[in-house]
Structures are given as C-alpha cells and as structure tokens.
mmJSON file of the N, C-alpha and C atoms, coordinates in Angstrom:
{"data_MODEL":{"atom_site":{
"group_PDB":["ATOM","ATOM","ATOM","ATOM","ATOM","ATOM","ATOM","ATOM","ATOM","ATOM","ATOM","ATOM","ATOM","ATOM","ATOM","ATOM","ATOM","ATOM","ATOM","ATOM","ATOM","ATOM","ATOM","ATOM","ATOM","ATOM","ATOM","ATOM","ATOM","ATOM","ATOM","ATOM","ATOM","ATOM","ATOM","ATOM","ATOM","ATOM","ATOM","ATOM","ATOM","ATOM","ATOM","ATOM","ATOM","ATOM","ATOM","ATOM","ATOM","ATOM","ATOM","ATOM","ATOM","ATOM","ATOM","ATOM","ATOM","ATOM","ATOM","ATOM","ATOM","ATOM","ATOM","ATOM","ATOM","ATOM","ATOM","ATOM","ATOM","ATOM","ATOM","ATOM","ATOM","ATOM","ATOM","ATOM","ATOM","ATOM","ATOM","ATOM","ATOM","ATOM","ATOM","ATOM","ATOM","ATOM","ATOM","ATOM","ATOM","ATOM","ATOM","ATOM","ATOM","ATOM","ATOM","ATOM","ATOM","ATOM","ATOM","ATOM","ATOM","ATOM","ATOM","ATOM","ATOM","ATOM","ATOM","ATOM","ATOM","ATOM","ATOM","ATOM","ATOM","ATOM","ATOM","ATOM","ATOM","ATOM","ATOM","ATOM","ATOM","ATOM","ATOM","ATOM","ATOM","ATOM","ATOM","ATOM","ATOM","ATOM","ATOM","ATOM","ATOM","ATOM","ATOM","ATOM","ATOM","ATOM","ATOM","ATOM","ATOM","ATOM","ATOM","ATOM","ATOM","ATOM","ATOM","ATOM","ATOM","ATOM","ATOM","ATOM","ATOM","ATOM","ATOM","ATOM","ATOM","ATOM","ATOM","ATOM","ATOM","ATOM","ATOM","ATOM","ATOM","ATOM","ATOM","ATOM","ATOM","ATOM","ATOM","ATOM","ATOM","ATOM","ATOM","ATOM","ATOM","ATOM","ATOM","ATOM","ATOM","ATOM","ATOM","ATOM","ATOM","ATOM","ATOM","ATOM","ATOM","ATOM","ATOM","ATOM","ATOM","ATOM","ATOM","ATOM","ATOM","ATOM","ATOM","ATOM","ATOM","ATOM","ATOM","ATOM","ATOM","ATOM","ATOM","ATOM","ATOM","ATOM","ATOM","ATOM","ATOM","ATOM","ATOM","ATOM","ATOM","ATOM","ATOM","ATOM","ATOM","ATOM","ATOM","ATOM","ATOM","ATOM","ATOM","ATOM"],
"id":[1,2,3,4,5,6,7,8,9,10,11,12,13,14,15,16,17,18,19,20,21,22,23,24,25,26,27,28,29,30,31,32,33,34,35,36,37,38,39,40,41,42,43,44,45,46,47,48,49,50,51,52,53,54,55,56,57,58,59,60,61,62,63,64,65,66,67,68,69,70,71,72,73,74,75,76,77,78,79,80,81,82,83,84,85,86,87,88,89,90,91,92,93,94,95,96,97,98,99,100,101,102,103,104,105,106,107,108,109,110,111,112,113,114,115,116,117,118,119,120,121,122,123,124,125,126,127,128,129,130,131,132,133,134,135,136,137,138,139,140,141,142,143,144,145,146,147,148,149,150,151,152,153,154,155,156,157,158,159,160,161,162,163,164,165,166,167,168,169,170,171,172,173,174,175,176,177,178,179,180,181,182,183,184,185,186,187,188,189,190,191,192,193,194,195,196,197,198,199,200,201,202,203,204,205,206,207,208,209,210,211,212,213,214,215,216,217,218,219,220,221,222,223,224,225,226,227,228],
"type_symbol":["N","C","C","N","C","C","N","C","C","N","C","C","N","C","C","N","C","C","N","C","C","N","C","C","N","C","C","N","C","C","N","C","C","N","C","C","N","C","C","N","C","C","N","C","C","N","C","C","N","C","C","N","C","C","N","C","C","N","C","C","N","C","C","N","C","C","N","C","C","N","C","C","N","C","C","N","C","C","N","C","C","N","C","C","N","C","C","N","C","C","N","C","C","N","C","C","N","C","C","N","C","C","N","C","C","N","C","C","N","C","C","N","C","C","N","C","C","N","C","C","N","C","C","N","C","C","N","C","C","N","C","C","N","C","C","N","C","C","N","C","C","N","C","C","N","C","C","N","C","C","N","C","C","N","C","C","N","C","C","N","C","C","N","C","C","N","C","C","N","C","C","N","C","C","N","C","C","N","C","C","N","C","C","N","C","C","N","C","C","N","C","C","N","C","C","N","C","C","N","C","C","N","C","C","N","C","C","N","C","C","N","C","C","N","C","C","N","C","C","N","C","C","N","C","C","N","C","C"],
"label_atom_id":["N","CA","C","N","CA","C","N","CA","C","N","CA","C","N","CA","C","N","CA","C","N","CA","C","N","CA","C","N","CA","C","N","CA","C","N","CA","C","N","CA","C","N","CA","C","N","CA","C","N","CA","C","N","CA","C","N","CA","C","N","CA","C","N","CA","C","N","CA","C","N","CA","C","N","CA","C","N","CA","C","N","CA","C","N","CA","C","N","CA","C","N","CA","C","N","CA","C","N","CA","C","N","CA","C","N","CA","C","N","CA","C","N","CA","C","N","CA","C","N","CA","C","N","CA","C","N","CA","C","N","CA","C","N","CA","C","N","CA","C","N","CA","C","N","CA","C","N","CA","C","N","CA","C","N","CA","C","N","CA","C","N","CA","C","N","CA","C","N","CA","C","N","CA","C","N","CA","C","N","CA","C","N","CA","C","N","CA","C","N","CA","C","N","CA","C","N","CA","C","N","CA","C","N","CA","C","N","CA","C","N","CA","C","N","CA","C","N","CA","C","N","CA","C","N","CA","C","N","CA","C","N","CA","C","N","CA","C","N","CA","C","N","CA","C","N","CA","C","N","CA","C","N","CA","C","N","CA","C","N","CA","C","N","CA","C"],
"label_alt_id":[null,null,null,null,null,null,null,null,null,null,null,null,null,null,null,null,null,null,null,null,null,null,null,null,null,null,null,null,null,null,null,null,null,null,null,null,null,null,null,null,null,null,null,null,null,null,null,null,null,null,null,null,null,null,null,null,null,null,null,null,null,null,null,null,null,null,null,null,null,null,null,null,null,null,null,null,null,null,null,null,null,null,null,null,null,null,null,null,null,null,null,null,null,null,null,null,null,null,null,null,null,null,null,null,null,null,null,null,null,null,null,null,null,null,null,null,null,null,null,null,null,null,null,null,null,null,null,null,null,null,null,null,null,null,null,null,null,null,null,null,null,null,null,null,null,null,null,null,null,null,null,null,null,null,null,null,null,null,null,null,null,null,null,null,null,null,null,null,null,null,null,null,null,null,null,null,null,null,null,null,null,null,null,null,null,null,null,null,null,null,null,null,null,null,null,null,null,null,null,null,null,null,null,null,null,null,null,null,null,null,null,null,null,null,null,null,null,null,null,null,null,null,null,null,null,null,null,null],
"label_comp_id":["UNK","UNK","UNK","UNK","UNK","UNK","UNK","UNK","UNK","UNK","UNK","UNK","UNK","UNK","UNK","UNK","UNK","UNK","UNK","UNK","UNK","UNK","UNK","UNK","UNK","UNK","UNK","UNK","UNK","UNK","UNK","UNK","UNK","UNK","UNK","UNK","UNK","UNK","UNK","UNK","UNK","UNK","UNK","UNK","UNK","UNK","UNK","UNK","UNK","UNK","UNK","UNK","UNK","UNK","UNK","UNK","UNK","UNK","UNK","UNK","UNK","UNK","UNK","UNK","UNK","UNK","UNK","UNK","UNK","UNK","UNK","UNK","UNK","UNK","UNK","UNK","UNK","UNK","UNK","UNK","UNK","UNK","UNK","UNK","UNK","UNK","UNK","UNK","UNK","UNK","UNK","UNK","UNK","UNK","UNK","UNK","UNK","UNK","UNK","UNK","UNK","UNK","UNK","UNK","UNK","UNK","UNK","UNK","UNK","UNK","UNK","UNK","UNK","UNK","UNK","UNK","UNK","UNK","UNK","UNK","UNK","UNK","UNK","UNK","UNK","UNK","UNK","UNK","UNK","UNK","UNK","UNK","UNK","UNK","UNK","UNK","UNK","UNK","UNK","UNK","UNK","UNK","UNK","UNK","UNK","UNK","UNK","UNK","UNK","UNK","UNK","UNK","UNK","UNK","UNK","UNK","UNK","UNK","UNK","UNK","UNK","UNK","UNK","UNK","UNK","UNK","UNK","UNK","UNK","UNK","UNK","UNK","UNK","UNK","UNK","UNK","UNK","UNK","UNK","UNK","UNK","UNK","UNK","UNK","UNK","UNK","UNK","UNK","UNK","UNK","UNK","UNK","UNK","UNK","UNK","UNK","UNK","UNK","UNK","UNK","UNK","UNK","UNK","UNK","UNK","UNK","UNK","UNK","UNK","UNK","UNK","UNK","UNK","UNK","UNK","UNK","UNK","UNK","UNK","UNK","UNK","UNK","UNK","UNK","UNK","UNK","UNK","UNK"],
"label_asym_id":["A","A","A","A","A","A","A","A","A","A","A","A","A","A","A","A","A","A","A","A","A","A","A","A","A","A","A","A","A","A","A","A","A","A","A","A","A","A","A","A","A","A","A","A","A","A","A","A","A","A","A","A","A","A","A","A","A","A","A","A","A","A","A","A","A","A","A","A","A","A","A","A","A","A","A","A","A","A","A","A","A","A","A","A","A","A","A","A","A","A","A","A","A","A","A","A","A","A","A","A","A","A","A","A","A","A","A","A","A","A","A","A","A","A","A","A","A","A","A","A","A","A","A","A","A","A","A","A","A","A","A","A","A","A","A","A","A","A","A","A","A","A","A","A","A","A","A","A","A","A","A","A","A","A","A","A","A","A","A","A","A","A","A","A","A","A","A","A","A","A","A","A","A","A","A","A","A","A","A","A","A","A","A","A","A","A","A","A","A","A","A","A","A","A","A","A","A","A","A","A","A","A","A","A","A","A","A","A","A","A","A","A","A","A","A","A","A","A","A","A","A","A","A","A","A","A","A","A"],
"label_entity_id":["1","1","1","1","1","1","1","1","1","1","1","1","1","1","1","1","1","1","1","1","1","1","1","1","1","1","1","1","1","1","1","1","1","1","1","1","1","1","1","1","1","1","1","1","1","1","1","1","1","1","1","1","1","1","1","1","1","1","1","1","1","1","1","1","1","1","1","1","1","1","1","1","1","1","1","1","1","1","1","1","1","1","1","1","1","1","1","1","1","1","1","1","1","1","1","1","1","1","1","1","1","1","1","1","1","1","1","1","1","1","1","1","1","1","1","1","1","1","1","1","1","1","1","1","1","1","1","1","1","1","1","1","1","1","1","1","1","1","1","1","1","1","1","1","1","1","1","1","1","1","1","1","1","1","1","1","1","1","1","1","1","1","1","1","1","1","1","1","1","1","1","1","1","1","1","1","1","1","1","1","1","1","1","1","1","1","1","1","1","1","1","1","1","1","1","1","1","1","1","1","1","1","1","1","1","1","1","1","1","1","1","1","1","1","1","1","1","1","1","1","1","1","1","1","1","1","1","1"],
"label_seq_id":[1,1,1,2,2,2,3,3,3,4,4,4,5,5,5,6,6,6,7,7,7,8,8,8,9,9,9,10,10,10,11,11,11,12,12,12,13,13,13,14,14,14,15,15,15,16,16,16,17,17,17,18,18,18,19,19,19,20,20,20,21,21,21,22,22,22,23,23,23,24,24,24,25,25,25,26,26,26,27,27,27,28,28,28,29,29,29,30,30,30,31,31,31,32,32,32,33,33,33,34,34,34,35,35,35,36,36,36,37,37,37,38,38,38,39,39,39,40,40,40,41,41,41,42,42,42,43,43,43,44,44,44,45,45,45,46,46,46,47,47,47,48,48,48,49,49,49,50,50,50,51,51,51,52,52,52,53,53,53,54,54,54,55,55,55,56,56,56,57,57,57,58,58,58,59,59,59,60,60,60,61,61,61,62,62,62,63,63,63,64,64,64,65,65,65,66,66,66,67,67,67,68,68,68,69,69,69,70,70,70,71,71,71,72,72,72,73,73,73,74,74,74,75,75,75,76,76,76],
"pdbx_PDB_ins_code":[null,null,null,null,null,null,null,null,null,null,null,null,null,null,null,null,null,null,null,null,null,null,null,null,null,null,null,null,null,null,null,null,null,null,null,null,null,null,null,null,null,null,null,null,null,null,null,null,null,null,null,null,null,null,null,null,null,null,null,null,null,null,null,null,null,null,null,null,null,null,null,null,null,null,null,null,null,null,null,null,null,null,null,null,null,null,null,null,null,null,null,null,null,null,null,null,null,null,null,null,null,null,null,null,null,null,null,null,null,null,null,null,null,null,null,null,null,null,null,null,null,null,null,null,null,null,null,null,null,null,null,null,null,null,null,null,null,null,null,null,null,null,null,null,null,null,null,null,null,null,null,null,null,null,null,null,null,null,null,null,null,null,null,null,null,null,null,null,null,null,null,null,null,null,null,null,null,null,null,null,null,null,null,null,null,null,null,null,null,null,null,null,null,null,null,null,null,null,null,null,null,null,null,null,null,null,null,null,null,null,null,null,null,null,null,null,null,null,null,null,null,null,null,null,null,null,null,null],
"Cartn_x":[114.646,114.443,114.997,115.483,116.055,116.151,115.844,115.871,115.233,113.844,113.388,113.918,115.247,115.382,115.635,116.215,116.851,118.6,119.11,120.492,120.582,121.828,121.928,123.467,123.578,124.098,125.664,126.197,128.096,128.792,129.462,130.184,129.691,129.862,129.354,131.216,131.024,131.822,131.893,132.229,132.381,133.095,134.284,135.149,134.008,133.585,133.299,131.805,130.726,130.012,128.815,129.111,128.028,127.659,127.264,126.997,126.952,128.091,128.037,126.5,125.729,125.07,125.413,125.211,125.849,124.696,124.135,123.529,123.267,122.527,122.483,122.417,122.105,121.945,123.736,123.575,124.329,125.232,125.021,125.271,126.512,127.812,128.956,129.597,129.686,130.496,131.722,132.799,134.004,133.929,134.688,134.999,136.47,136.971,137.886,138.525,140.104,141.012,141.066,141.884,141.879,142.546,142.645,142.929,142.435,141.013,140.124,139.952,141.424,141.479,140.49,140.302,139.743,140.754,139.904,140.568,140.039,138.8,138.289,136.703,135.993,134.541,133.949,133.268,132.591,131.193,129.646,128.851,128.771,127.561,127.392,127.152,127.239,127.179,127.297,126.515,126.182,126.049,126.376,126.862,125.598,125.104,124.078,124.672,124.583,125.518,124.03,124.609,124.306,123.982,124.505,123.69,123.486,122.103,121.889,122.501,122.004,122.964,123.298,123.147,124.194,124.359,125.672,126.058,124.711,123.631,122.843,121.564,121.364,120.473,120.558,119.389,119.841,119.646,120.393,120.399,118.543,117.998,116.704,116.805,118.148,118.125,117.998,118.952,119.091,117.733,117.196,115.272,115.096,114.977,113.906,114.447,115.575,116.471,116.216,115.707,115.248,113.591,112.945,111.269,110.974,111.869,111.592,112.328,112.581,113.216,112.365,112.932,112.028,111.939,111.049,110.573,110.38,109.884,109.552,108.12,108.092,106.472,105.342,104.598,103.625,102.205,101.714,101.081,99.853,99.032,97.375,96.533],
"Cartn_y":[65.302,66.668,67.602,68.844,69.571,70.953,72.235,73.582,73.243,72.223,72.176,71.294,70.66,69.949,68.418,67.367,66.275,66.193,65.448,65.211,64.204,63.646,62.486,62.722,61.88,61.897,61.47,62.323,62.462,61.903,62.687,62.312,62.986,62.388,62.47,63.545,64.615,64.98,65.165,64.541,64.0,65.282,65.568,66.567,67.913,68.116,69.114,70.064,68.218,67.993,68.683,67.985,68.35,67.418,66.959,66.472,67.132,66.339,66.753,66.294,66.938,66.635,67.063,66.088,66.188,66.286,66.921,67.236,65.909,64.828,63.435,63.942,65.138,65.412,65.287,65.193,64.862,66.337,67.656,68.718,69.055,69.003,69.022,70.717,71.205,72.36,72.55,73.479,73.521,74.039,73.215,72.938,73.986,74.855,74.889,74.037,74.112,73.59,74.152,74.458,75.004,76.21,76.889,77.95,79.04,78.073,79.41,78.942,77.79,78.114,77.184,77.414,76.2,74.947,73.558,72.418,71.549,71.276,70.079,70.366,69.461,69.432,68.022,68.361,67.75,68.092,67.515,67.236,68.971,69.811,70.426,69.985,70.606,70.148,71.345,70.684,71.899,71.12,71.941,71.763,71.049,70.638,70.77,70.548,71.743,70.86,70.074,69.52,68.472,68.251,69.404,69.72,71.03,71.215,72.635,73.022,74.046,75.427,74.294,73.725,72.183,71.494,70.451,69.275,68.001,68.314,67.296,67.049,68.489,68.364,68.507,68.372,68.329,69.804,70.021,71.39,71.21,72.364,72.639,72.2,72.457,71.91,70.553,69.861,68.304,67.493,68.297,67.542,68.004,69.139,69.338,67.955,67.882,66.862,65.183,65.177,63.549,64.083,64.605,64.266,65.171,64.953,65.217,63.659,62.956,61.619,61.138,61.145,60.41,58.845,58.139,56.676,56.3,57.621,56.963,56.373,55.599,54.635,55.896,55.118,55.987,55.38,56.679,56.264,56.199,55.343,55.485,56.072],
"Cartn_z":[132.509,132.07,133.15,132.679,133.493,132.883,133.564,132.589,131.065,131.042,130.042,128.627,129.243,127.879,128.49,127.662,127.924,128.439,129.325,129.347,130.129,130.208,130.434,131.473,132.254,132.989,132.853,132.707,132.757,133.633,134.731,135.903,136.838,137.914,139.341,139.899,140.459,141.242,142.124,142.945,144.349,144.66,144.736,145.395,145.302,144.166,143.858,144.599,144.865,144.739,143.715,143.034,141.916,140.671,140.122,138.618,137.443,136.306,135.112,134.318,133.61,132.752,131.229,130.606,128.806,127.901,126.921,126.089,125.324,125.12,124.401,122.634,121.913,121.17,119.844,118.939,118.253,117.616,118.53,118.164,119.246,118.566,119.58,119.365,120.721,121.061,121.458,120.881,120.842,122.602,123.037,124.688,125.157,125.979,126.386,127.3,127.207,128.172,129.466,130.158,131.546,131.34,130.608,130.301,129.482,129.329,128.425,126.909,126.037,124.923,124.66,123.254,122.317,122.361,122.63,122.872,122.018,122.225,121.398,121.176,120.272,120.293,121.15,121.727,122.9,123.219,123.607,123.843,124.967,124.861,125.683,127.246,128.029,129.095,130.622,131.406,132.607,134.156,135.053,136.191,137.259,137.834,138.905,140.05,141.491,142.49,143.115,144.057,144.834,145.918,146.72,148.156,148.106,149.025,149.313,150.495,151.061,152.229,152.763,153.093,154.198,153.838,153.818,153.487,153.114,154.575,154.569,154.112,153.278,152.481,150.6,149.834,148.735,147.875,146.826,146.256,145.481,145.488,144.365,143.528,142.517,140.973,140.666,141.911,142.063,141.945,142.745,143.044,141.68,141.501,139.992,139.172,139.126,137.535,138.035,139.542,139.786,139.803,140.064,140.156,138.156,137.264,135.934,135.246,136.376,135.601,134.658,133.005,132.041,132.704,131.89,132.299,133.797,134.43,135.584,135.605,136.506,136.421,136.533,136.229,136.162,137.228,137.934,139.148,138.88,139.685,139.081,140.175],
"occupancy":[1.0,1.0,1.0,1.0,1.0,1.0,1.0,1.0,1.0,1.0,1.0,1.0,1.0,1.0,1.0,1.0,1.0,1.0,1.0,1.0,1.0,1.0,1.0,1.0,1.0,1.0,1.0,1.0,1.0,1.0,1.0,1.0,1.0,1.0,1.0,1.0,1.0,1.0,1.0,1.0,1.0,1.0,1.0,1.0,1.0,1.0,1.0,1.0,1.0,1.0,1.0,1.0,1.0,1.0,1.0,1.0,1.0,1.0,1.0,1.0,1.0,1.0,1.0,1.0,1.0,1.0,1.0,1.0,1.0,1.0,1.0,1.0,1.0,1.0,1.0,1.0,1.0,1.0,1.0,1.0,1.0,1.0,1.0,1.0,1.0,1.0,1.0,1.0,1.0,1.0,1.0,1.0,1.0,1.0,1.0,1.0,1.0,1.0,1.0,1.0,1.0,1.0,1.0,1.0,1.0,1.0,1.0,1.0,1.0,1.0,1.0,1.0,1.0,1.0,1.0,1.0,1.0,1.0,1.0,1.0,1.0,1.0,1.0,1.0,1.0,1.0,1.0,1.0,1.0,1.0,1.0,1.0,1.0,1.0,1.0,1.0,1.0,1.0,1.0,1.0,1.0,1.0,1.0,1.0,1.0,1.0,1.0,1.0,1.0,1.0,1.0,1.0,1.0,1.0,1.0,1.0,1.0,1.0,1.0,1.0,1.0,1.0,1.0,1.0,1.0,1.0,1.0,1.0,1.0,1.0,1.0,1.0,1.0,1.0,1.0,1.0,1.0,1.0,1.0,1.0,1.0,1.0,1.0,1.0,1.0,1.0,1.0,1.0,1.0,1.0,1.0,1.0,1.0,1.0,1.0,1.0,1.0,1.0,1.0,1.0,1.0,1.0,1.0,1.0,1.0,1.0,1.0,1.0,1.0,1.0,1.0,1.0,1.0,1.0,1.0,1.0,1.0,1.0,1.0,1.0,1.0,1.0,1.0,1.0,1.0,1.0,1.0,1.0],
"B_iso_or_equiv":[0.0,0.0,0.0,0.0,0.0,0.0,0.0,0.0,0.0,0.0,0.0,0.0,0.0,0.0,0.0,0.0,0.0,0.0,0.0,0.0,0.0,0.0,0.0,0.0,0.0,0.0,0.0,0.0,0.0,0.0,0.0,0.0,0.0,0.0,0.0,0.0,0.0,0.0,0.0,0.0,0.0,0.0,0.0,0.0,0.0,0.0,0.0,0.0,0.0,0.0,0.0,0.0,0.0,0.0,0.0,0.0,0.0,0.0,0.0,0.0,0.0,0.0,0.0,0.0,0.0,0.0,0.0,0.0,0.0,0.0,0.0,0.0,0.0,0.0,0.0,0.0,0.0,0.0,0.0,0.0,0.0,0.0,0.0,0.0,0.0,0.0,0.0,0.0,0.0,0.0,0.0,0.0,0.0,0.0,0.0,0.0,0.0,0.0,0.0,0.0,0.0,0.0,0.0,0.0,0.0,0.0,0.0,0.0,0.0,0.0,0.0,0.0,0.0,0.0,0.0,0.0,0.0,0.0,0.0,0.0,0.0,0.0,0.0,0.0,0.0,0.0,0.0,0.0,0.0,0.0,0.0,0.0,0.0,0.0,0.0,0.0,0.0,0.0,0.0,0.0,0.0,0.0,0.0,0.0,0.0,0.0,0.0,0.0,0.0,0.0,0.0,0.0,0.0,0.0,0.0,0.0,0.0,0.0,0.0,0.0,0.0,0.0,0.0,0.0,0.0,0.0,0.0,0.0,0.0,0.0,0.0,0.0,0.0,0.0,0.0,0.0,0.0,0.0,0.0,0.0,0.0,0.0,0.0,0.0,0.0,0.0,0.0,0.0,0.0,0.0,0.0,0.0,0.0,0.0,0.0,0.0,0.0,0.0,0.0,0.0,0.0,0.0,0.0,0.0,0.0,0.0,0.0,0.0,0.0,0.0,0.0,0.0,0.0,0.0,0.0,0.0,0.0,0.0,0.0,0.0,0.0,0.0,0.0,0.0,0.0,0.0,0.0,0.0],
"pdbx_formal_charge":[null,null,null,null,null,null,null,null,null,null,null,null,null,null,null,null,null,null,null,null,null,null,null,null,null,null,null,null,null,null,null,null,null,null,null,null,null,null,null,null,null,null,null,null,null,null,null,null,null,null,null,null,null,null,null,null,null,null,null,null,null,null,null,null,null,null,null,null,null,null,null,null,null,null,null,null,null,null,null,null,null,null,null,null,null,null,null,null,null,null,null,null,null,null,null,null,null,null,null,null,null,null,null,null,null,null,null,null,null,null,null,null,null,null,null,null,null,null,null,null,null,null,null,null,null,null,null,null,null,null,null,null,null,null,null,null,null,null,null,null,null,null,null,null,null,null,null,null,null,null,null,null,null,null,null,null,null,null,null,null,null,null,null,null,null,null,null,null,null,null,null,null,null,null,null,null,null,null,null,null,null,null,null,null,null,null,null,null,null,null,null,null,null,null,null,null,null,null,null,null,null,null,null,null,null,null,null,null,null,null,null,null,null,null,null,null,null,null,null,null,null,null,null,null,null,null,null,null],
"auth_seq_id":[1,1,1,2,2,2,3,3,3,4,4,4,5,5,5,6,6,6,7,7,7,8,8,8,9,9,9,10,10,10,11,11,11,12,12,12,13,13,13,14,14,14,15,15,15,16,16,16,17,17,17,18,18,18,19,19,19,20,20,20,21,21,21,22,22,22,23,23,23,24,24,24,25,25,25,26,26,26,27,27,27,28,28,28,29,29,29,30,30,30,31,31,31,32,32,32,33,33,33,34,34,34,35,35,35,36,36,36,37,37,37,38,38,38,39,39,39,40,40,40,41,41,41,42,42,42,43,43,43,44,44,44,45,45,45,46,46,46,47,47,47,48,48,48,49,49,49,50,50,50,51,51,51,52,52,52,53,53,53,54,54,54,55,55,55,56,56,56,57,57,57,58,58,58,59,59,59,60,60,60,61,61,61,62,62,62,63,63,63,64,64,64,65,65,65,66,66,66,67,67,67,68,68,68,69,69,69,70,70,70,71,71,71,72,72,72,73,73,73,74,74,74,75,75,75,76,76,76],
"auth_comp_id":["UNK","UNK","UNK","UNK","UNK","UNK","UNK","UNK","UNK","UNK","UNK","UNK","UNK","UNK","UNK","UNK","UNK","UNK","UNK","UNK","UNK","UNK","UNK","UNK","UNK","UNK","UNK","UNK","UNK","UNK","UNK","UNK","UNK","UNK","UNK","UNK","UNK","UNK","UNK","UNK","UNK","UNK","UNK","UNK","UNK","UNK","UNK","UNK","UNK","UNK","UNK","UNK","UNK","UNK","UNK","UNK","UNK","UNK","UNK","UNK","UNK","UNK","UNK","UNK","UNK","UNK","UNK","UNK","UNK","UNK","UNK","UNK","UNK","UNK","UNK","UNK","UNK","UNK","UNK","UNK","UNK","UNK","UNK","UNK","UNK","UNK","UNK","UNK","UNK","UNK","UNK","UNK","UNK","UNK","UNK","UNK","UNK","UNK","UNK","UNK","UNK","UNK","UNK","UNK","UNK","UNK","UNK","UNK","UNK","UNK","UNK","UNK","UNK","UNK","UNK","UNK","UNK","UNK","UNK","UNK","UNK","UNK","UNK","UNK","UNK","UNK","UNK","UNK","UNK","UNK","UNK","UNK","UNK","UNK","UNK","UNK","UNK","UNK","UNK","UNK","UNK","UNK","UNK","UNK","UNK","UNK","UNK","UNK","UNK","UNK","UNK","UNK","UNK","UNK","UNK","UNK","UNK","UNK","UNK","UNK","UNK","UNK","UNK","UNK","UNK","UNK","UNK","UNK","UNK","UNK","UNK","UNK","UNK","UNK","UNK","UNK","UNK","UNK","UNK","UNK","UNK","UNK","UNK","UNK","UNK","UNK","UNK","UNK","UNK","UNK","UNK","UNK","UNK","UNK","UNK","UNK","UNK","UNK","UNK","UNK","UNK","UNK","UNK","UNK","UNK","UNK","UNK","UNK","UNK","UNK","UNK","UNK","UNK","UNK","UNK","UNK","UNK","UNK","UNK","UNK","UNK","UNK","UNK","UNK","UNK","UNK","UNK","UNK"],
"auth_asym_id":["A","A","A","A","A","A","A","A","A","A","A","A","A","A","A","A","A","A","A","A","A","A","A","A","A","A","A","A","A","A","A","A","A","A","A","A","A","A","A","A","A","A","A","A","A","A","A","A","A","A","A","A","A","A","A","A","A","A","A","A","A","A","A","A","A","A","A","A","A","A","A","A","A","A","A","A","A","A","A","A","A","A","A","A","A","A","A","A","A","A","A","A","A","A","A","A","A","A","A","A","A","A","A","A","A","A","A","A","A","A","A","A","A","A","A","A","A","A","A","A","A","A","A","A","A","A","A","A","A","A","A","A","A","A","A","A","A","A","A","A","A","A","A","A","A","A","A","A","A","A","A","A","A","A","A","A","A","A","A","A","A","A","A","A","A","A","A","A","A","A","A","A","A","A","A","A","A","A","A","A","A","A","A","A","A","A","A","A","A","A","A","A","A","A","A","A","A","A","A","A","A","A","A","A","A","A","A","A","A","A","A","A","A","A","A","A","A","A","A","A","A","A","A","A","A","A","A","A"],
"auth_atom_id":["N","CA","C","N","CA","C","N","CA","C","N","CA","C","N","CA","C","N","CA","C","N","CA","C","N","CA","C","N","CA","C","N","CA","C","N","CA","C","N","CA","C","N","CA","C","N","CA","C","N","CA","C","N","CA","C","N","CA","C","N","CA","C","N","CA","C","N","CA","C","N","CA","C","N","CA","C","N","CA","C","N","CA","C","N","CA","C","N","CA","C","N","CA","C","N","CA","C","N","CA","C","N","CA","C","N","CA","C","N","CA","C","N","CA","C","N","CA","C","N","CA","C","N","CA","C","N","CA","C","N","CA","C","N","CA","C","N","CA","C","N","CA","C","N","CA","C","N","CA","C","N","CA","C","N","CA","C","N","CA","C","N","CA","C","N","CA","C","N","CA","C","N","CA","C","N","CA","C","N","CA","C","N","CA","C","N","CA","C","N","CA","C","N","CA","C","N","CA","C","N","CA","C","N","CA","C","N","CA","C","N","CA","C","N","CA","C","N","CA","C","N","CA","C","N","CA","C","N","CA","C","N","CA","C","N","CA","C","N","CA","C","N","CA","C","N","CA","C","N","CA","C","N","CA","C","N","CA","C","N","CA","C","N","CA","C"],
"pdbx_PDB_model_num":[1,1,1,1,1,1,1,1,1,1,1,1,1,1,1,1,1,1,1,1,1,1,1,1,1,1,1,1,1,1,1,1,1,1,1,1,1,1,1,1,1,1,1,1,1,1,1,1,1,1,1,1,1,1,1,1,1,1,1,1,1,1,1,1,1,1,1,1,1,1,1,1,1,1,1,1,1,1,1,1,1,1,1,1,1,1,1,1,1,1,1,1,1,1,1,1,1,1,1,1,1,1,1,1,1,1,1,1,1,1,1,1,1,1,1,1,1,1,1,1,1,1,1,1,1,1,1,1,1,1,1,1,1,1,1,1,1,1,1,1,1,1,1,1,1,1,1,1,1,1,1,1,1,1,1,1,1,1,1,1,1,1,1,1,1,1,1,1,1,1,1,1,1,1,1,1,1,1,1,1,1,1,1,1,1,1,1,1,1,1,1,1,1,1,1,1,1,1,1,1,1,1,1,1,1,1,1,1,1,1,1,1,1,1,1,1,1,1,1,1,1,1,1,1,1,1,1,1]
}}}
C-alpha cells in the first residue's frame, strides 16, 4: 500500500534513483512518449524516489511503501 491504494512493483531506477510503481488494476491509461504525445495504453503508474536529503539515507515515501507491505507476517 502506498498513498492509500495497491501497486505493485515496476522497475527499479537505478540512474534515476527511484522506483516505478504500476497500478495492478485492469484499468489502462493512455501513456505519453517523450514528447508529451499520446503513445500507447499502459497500466497507471507513479514515481517513489529512493533516497532522502543524502545518498545514505532512505526517502519518507520509500519507508511508508515498505512498512505498508501487504502479506507481511503478522506479530503477536
């Protein structure tokens, strides 16, 4: 879970540092190319980076989208 809904995990961008997350839902949005236009229909999808103010720590959003991991064990 993340900003309240489900997604599932896309690509990892390394250069970029950040993670794609994709919408698992069966409701596809017309995507642009690198130029703005309409390209194709494709799975929604949103950015999370990956480190916070320094390389060596992790961004806020990152933690929220791992301590909302569905099927994690459950503690007693």
């Amino acid at each position: 879970m993340y900003e309240g809904r489900e997604w599932v995990l896309h690509e990892v961008l390394s250069d970029e540092g950040s993670v794609v997350l994709a919408d698992p839902s069966s409701q596809a949005i017309i995507q642009a190319n690198l130029f703005g236009e309409p390209s194709r229909k494709g799975p929604e999808t949103t950015l999370v980076p990956l480190y916070g103010d320094t390389p060596d720590t992790l961004s806020d959003a990152l933690l929220e989208l791992l301590s909302n991991k569905i099927g994690k064990p459950e503690t007693d």
